[in-house]
C-alpha positions in Angstrom: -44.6 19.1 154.7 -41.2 17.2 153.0 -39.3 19.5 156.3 -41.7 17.2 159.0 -40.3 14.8 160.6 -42.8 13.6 163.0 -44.3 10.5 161.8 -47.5 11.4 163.2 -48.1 14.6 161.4 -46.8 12.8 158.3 -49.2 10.6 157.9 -51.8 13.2 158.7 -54.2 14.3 156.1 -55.1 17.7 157.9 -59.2 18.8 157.4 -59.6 15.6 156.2 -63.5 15.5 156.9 -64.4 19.1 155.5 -63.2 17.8 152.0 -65.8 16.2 149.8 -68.3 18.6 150.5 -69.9 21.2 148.5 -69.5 23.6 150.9 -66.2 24.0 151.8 -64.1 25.0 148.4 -61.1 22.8 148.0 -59.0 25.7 147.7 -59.4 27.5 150.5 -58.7 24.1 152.6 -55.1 23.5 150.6 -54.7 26.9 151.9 -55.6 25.8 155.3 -53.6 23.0 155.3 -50.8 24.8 154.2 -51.0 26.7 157.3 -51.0 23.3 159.5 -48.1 22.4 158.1 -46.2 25.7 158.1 -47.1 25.5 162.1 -45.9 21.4 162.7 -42.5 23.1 160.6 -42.0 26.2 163.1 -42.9 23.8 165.7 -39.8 21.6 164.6 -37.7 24.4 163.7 -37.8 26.2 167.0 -39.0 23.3 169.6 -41.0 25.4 171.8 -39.7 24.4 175.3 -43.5 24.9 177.4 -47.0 25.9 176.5 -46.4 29.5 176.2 -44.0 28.9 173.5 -46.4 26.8 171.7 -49.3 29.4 172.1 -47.2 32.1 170.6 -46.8 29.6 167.0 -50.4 28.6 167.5 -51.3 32.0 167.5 -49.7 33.4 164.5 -51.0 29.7 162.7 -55.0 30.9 163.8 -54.4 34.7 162.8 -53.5 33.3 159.3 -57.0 30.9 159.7 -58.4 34.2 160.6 -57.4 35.7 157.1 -58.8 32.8 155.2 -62.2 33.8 156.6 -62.6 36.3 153.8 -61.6 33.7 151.1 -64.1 31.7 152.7 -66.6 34.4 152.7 -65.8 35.2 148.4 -66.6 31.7 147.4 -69.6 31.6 149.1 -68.5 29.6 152.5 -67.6 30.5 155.9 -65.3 28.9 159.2 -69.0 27.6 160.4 -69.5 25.1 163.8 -67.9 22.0 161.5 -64.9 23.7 160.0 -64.6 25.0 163.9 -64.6 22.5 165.4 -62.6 20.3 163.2 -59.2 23.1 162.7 -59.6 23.5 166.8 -59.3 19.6 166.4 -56.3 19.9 163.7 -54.8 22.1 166.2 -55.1 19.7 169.2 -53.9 16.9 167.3 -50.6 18.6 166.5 -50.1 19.8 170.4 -50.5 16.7 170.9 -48.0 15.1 168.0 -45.5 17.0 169.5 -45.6 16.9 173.6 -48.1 18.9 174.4 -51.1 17.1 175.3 -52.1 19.2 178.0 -52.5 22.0 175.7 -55.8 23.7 176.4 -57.9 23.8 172.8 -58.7 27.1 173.7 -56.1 28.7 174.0 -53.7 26.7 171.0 -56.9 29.2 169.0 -57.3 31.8 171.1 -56.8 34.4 168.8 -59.6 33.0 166.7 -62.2 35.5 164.9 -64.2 32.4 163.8 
């Protein structure tokens, strides 16, 4: 995240509560971190200027979520009710960094197959 400015997201350590267990492989989560970060960058890149704007970056940021599913899924895991809840919760706290804090949860994942 060296491109983020936002001091808020910088000291953010993204899925912070789904490491240090068993369950989720550490791997996967870089991955899924990766993808927070690569959504705070666009975010700063292209300033979305409303809510729609933002849903359209927070939409391609969930597809890729959506993708780790099967990486997930090969080392024996899965996007269950924790991990769920917690990148809806990654994904509200970013809205948020950044303006939005009337972002609907919902909808910053709509696109969600998890």
């Amino acid at each position: 995240m060296s491109s983020v400015t936002n001091q808020q997201v910088k000291d953010r350590v993204f899925l912070r509560a789904l490491y240090g267990s068993d369950y989720y492989p550490e791997h996967v989560l870089d991955r899924g971190r990766a993808v927070l970060a690569g959504l705070c960058e666009r975010i700063e890149a292209e300033r979305p200027a409303d809510l729609a704007a933002l849903y359209v970056l927070t939409e391609v940021a969930t597809e890729q979520f959506n993708d780790l599913e099967a990486e997930f899924d090969e080392a024996g895991s899965e996007i269950d009710t924790i991990a769920r809840e917690e990148i809806a919760g990654e994904f509200r706290f970013v809205a948020k960094a950044y303006g939005f804090a009337n972002a609907d949860t919902e909808e910053l994942v709509a696109a969600r197959e998890w």
